[in-house]
C-alpha positions as CSV (number, residue, x, y, z in Angstrom):
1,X,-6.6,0.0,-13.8
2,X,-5.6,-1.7,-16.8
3,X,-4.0,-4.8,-18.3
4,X,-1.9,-5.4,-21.5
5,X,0.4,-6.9,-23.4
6,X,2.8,-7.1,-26.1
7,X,1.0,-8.8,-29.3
8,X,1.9,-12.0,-30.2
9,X,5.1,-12.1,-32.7
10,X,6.1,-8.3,-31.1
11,X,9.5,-8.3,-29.7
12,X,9.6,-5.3,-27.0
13,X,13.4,-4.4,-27.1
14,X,14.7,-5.4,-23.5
15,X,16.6,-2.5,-21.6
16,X,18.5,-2.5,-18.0
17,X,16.6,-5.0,-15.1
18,X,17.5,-3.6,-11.6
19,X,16.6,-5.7,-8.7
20,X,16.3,-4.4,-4.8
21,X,16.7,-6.5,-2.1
22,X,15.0,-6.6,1.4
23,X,17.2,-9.0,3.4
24,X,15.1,-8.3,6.6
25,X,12.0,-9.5,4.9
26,X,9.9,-12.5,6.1
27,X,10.8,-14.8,3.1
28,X,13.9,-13.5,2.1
29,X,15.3,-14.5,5.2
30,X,13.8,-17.8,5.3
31,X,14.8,-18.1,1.5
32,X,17.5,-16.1,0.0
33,X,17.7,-14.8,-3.2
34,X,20.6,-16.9,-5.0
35,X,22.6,-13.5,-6.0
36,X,26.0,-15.2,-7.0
37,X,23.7,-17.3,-9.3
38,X,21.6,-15.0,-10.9
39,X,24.4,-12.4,-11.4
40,X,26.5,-14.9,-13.2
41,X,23.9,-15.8,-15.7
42,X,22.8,-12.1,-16.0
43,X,25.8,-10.1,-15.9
44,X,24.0,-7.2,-16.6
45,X,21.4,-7.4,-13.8
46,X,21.8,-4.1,-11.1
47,X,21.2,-5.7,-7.6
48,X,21.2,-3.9,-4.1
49,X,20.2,-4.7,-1.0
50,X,20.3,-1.5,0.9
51,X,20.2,-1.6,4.6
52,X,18.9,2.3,5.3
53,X,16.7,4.9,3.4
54,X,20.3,6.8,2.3
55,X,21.7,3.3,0.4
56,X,18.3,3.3,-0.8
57,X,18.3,6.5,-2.3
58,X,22.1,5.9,-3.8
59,X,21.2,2.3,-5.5
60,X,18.2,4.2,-7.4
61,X,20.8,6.7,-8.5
62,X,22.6,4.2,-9.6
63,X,20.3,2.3,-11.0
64,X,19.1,5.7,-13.3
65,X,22.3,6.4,-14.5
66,X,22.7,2.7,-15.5
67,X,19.4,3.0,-17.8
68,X,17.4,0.6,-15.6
69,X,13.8,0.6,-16.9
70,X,12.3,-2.4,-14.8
71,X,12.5,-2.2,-11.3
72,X,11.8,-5.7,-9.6
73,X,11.5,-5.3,-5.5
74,X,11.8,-8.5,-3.3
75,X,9.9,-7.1,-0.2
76,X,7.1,-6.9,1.7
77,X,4.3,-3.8,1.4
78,X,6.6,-1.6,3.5
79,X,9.7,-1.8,1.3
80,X,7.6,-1.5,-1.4
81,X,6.1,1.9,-0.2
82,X,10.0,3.4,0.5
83,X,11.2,2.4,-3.0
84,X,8.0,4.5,-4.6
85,X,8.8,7.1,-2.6
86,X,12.5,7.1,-3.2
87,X,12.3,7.0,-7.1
88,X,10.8,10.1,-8.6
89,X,14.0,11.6,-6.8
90,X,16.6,9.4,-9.3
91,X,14.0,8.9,-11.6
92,X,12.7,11.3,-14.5
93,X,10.5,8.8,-15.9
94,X,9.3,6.2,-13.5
95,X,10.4,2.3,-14.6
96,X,7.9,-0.3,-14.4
97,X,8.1,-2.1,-11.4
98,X,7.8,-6.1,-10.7
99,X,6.6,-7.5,-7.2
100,X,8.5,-10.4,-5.6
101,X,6.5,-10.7,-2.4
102,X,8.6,-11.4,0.7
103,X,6.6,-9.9,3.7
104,X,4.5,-11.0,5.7
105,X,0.8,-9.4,4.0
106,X,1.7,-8.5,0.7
107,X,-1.5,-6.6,-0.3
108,X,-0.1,-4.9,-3.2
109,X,1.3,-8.0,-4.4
110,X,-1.9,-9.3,-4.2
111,X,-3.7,-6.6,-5.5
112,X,-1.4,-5.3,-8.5
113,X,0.1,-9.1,-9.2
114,X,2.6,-10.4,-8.5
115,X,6.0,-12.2,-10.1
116,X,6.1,-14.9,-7.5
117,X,8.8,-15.2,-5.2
118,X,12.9,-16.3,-5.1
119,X,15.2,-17.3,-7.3
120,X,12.7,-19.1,-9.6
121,X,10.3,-16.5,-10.2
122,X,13.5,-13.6,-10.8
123,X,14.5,-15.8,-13.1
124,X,10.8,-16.1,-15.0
125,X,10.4,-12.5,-14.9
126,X,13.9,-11.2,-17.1
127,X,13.3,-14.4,-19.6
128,X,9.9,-12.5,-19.9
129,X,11.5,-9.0,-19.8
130,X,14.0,-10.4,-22.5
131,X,11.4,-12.1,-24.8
132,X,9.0,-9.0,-24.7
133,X,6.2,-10.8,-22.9
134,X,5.8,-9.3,-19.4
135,X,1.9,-8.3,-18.8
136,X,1.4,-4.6,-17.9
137,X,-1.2,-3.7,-15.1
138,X,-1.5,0.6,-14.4
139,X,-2.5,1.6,-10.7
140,X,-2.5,5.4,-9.2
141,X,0.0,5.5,-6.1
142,X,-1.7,8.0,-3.2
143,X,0.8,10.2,-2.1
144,X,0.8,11.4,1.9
145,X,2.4,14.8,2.0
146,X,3.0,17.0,5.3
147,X,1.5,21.2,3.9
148,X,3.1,22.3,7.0
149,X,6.6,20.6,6.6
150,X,7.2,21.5,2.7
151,X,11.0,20.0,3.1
152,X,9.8,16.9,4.8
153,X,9.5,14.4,1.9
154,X,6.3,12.9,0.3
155,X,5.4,9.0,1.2
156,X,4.1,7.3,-1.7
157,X,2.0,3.9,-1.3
158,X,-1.5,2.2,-1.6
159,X,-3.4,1.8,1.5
160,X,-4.2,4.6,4.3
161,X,-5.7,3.9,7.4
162,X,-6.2,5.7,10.8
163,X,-8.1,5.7,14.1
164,X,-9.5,2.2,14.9
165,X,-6.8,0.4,11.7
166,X,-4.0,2.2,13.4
167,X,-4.7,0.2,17.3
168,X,-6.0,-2.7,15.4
169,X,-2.3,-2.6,13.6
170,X,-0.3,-2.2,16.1
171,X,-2.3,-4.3,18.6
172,X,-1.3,-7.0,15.7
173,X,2.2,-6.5,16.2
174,X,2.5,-6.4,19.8
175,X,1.0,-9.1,20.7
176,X,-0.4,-11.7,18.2
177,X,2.6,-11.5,15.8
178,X,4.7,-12.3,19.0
179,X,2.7,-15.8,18.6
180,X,3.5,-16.9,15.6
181,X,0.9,-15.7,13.5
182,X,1.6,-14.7,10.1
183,X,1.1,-10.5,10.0
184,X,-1.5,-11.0,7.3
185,X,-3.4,-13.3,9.3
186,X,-3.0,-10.9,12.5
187,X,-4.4,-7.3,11.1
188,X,-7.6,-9.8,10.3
189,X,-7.8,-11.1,13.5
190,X,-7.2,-7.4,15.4
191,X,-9.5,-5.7,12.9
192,X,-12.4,-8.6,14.3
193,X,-11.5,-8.2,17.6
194,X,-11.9,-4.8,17.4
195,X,-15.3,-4.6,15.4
196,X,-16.1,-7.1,18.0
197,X,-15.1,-5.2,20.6
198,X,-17.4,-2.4,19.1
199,X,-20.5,-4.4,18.8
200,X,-20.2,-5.0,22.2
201,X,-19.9,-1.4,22.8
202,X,-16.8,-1.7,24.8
203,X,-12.6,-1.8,23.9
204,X,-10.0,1.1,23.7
205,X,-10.8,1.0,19.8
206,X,-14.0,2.3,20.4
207,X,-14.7,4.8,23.2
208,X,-13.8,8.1,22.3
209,X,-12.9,7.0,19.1
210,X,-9.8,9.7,17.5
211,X,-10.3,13.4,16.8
212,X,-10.2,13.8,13.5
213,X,-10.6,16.8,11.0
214,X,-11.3,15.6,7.5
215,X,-12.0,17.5,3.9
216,X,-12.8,16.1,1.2
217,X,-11.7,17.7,-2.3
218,X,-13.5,21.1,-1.9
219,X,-15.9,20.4,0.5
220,X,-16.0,21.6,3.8
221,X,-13.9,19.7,6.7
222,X,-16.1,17.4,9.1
223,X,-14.8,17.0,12.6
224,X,-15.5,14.5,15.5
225,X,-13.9,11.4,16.9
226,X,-14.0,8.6,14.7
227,X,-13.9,4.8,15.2
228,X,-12.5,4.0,11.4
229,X,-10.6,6.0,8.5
230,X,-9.2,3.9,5.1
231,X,-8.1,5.6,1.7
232,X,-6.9,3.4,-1.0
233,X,-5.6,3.9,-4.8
234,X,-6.3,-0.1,-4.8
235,X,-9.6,-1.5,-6.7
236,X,-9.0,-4.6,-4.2
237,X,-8.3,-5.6,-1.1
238,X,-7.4,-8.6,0.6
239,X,-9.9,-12.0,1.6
240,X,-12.3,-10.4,-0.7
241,X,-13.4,-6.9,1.4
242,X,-13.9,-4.1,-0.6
243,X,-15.3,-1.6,2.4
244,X,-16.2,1.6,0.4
245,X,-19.2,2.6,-1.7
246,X,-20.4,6.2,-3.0
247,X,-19.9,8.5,-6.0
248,X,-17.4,11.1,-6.5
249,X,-14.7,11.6,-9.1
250,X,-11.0,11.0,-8.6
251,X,-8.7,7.9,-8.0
252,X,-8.7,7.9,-4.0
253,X,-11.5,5.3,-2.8
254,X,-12.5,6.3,1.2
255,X,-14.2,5.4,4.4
256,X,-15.2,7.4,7.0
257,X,-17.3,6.1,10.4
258,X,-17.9,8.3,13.2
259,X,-17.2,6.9,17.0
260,X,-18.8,5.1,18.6
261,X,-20.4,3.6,15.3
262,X,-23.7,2.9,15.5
263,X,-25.6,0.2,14.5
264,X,-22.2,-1.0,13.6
265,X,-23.6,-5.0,13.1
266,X,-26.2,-4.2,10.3
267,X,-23.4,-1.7,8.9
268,X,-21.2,-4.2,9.1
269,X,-23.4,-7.1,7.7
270,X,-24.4,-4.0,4.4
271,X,-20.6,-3.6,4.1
272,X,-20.0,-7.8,4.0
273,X,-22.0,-7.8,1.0
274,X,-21.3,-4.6,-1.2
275,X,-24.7,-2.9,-0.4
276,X,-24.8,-0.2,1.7
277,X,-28.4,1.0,3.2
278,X,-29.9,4.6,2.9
279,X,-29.7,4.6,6.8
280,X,-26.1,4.5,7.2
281,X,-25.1,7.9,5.3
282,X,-26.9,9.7,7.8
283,X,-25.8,7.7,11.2
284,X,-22.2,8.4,10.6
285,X,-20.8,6.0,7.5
286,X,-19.7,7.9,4.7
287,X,-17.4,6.6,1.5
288,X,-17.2,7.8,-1.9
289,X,-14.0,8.5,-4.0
290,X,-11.8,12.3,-4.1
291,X,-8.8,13.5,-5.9
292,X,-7.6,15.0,-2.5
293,X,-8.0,14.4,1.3
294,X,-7.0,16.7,4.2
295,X,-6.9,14.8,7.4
296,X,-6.1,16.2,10.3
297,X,-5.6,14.0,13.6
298,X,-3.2,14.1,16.9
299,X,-2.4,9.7,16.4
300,X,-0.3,8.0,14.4
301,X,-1.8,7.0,10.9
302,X,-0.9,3.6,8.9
303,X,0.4,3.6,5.3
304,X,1.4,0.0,4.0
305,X,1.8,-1.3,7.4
306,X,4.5,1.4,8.7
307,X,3.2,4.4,11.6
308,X,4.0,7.9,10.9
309,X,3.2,11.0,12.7
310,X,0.6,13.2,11.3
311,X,2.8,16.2,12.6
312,X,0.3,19.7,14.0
313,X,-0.2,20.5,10.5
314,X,-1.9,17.8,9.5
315,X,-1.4,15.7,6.1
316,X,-2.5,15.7,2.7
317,X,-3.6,12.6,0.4
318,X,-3.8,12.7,-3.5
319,X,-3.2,11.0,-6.1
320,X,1.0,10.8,-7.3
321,X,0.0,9.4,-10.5
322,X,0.3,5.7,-12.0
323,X,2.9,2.9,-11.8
324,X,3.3,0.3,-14.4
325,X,3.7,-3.3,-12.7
326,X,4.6,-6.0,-14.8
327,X,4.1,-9.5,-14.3
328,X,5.4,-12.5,-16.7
């Protein structure tokens, strides 16, 4: 991942600023973008706010043919995930892309930087884009594609996660969210519940754990039931965890703990700090980084915060290539 930026005295000549809209968004609908505003000082500012995946795919079409070459996306993680999914379809050379965070976790935002949010910060990021002083941070995007359904369109995001992340996930959102608990607050609290739940050997996260089938670049597959599965293109993650260790080449970091995971607390505790013991690589922890991931598995799996179906042929992770996000 890198970071640059124009040097001082260097004008960058300025080019088309498109601007996608989630209205449904936590803080959009607590605080709406001031459109009328913003398009009557910047006349020449594209703005959509599509309400299904086919508007999606039409306002980046537009938003090509109109020369736009800064994409800034007032969303959460999920809207996030369907615009970089959406754009290599309009796009022939991606744009750089600015994060207004408006959900609810906002991990990229976090992770990538972020342009701030509303009106205010929109406004911050095109003097910026005008003045040629926007900083430029590179990321690889994972890709999840489905080998046995070659029509069925690539996703395109930051953060897998399966088995134990999945329930923890959706446990989240049935039931804390429902109290008023912020979503980013809530995944925490369901993940410790459920690694709480495993330390005391006991919980629907835990026992069987998932069946899943997993290959690593060209290595063989493993198989088994497993209590946790995370891949990530990220080089952070949120409150500080950063959960994977190990060598390997390639830009897709991943975990891997068999179920039930044992030992889990001392694991845990090794994880906590960023140093992993001998023991656990042979009791059922493994990490490292891969170009590639086949995963097969008969649950839902996570990406950015959304379930999909893994579908009988299973999936296929790697590495989509990088996205510029620019920050003023």
């Amino acid at each position: 991942m890198t970071v640059s930026t124009f040097p001082r005295g260097v004008q960058a000549a300025p080019g088309a600023v498109g601007l996608i809209i989630n209205p449904r968004s936590h803080a959009n609908k607590a605080r709406p973008i001031a459109t009328g505003k913003l398009l009557a000082r910047h006349p020449a500012l594209r703005l959509a706010a599509p309400a299904d995946p086919v508007a999606l795919h039409a306002a980046l079409a537009d938003f090509a043919a109109a020369g736009v070459c800064l994409l800034a996306i007032s969303g959460g993680d999920g809207t996030l995930r369907d615009v970089l999914s959406a754009l290599p379809v309009a796009f022939a050379k991606l744009p750089d892309i600015a994060i207004l965070p408006a959900g609810n976790t906002n991990l990229a935002a976090r992770a990538l930087g972020s342009s701030g949010r509303g009106t205010a910060a929109l406004e911050r990021l095109l003097r910026a884009h005008r003045q040629g002083r926007l900083r430029r941070r590179s990321c690889q995007v994972l890709q999840v594609s489905w080998p046995g359904l070659p029509e069925k369109a690539p996703l395109r995001g930051f953060l897998f996660g399966a088995a134990a992340f999945t329930e923890a996930k959706l446990m989240a959102d049935a039931k804390i969210h429902r109290r008023g608990v912020q979503r980013g607050f809530a995944v925490g609290a369901a993940i410790a519940a459920s690694a709480f739940q495993a330390l005391r050997g006991s919980g629907r996260l835990v026992a069987p754990g998932t069946p899943v089938r997993l290959g690593v670049d060209n290595a063989p597959q493993l198989g088994g039931p497993r209590f946790l599965l995370l891949a990530t293109t990220l080089d952070r993650l949120m409150l500080g965890l950063w959960p994977f260790w190990g060598g390997g080449a390639g830009g897709i970091r991943w975990l891997d703990i068999d179920a039930p995971p044992p030992r889990l607390g001392q694991a845990l505790m090794a994880i906590l700090l960023r140093r992993p013991r001998p023991w656990m690589g042979l009791n059922g922890y493994r990490s490292g980084r891969a170009e590639r991931l086949t995963v097969h598995l008969d649950q839902p799996f996570m990406l950015d915060g959304e379930a999909f179906d893994p579908e009988p042929g299973g999936i296929v992770l790697a590495v989509a290539g990088p996205v510029t996000v620019v920050t003023p």
